[in-house]
N, CA, C and O of each residue as an XYZ file, in Angstrom:
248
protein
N     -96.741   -110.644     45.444
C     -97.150   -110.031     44.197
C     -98.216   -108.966     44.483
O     -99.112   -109.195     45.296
N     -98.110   -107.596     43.704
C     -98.745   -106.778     44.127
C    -100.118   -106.981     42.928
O     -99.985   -107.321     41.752
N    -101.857   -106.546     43.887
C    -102.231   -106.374     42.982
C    -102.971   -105.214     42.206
O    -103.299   -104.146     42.721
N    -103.137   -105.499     41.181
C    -103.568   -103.847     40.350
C    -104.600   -103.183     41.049
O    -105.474   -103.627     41.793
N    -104.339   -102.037     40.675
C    -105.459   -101.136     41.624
C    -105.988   -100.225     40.371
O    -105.260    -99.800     39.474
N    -107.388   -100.010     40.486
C    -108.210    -98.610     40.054
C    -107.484    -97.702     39.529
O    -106.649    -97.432     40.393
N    -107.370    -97.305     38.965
C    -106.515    -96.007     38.594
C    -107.072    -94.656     38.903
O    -106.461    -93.587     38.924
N    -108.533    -94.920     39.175
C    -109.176    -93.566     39.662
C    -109.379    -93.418     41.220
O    -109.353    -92.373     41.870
N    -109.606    -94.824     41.707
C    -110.099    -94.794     43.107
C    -108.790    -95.231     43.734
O    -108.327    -94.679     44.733
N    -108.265    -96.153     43.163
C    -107.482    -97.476     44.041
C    -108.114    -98.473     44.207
O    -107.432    -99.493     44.108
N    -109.363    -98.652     44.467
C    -110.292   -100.157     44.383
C    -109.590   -101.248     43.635
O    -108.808   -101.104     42.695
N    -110.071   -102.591     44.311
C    -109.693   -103.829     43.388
C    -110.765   -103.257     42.287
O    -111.828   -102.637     42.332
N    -110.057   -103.711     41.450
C    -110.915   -103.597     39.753
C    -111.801   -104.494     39.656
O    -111.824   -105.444     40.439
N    -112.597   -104.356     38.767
C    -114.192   -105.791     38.838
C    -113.157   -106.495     37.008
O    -112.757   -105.935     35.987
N    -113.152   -107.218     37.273
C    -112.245   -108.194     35.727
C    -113.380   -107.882     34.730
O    -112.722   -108.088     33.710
N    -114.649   -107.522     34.255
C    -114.991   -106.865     33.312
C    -114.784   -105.067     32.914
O    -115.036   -104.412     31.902
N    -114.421   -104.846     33.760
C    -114.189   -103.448     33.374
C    -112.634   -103.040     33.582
O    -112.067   -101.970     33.361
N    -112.026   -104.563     34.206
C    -110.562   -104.035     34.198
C    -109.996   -103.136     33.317
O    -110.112   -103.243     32.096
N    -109.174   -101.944     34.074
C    -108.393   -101.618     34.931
C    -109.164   -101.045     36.146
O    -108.766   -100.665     37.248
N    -110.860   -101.130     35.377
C    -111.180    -99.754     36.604
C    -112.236   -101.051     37.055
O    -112.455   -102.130     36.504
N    -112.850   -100.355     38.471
C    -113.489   -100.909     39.299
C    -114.853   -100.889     39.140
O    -115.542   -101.699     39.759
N    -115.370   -100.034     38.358
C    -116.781    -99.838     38.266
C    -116.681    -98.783     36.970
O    -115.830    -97.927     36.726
N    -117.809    -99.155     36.280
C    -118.559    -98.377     35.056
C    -118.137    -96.249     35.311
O    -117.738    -95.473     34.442
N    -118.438    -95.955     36.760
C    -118.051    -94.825     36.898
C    -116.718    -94.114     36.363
O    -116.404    -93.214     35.584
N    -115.894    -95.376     37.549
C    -114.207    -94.721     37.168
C    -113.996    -94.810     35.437
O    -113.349    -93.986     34.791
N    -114.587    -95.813     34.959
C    -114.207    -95.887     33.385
C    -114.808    -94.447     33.147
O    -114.184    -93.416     32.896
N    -115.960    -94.593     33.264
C    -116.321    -92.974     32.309
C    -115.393    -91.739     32.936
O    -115.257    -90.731     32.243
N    -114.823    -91.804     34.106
C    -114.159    -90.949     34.508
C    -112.819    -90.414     33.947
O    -112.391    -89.283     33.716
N    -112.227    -91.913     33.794
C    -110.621    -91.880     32.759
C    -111.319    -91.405     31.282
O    -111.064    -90.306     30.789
N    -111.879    -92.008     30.893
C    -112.835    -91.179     29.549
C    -112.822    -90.196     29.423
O    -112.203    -89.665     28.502
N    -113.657    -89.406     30.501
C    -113.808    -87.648     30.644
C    -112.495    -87.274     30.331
O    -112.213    -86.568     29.363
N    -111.413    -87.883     31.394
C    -110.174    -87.011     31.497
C    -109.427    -87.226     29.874
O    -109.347    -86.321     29.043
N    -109.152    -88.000     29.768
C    -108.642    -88.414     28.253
C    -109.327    -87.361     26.666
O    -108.717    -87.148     25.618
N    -110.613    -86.941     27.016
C    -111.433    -86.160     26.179
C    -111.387    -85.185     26.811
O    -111.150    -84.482     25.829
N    -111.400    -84.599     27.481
C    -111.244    -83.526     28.223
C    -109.451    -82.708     28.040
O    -109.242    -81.524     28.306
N    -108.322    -83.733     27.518
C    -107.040    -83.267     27.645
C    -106.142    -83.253     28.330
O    -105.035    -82.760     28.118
N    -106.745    -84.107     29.750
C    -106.705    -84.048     31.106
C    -105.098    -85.049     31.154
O    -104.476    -84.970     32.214
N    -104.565    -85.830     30.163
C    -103.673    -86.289     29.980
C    -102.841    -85.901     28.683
O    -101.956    -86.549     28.125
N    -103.248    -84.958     28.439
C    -102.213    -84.690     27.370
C    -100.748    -84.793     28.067
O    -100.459    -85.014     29.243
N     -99.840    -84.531     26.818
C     -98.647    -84.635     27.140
C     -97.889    -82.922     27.373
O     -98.307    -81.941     26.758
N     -97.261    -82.895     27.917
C     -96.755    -80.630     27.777
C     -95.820    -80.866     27.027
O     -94.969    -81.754     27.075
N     -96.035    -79.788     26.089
C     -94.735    -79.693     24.658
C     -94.208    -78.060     24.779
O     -94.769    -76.977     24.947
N     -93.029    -78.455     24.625
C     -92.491    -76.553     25.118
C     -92.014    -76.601     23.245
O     -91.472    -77.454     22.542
N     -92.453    -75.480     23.041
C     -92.222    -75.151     21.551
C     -90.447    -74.620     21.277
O     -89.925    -73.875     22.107
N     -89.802    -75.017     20.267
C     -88.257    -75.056     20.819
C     -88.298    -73.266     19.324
O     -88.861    -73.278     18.229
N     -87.732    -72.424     19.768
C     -87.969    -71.525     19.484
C     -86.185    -70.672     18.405
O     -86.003    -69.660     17.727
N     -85.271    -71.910     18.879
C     -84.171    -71.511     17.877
C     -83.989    -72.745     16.770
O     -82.982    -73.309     16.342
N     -85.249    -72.896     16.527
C     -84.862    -73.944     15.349
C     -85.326    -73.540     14.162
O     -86.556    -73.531     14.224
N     -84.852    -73.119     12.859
C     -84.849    -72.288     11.719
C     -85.880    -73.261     10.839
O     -85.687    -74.464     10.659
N     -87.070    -72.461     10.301
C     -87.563    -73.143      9.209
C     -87.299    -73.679      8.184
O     -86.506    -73.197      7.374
N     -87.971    -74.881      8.007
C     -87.136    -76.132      7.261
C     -87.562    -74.810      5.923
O     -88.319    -73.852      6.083
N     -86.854    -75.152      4.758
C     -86.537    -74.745      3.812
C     -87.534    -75.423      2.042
O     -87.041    -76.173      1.199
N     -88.179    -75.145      2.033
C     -89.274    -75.545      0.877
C     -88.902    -77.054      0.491
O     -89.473    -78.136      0.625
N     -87.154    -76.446     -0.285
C     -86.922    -77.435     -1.098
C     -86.252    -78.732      0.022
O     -85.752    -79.710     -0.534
N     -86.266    -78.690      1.518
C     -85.308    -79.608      1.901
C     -87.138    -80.768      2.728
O     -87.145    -81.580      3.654
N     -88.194    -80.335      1.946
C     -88.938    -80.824      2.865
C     -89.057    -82.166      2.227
O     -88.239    -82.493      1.366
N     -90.233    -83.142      2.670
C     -90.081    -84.432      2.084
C     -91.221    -84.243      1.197
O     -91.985    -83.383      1.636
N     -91.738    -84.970     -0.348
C     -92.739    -84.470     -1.064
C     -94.263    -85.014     -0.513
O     -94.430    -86.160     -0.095
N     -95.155    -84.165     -0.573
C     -95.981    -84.098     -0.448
C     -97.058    -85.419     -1.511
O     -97.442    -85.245     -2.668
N     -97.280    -86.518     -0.731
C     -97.577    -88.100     -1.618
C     -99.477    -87.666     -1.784
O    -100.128    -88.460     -2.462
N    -100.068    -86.718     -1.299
C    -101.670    -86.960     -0.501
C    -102.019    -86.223     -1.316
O    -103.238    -86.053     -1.294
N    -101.218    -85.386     -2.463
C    -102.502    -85.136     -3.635
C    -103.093    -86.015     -5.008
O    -104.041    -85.577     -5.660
């Protein structure tokens, strides 16, 4: 059985801060996560025709 590793270092993890090994790597996945550093890439699809007023769904939030 394999076991989990750090996600920043590879280190065995300390079981209070699991996944990460130390207080550092946590603030580190932090940074990156606030930072954007994991966003996802979205390619904007550029032949798809604007939905049409009346085909949208109604607007419940006023």
């Amino acid at each position: 059985m394999s076991v989990a590793r750090c996600p920043i270092c590879k280190r065995k993890p300390t079981p209070a801060l699991r996944p990460f090994c130390s207080q550092r790597c946590a603030d580190v996945d932090l940074a990156r996560w606030l930072g954007g550093g994991y966003a996802i890439p979205v390619s904007e699809q550029e032949d798809v025709p604007d939905m049409d007023p009346s085909d949208r769904p109604p607007d419940y939030s006023r």
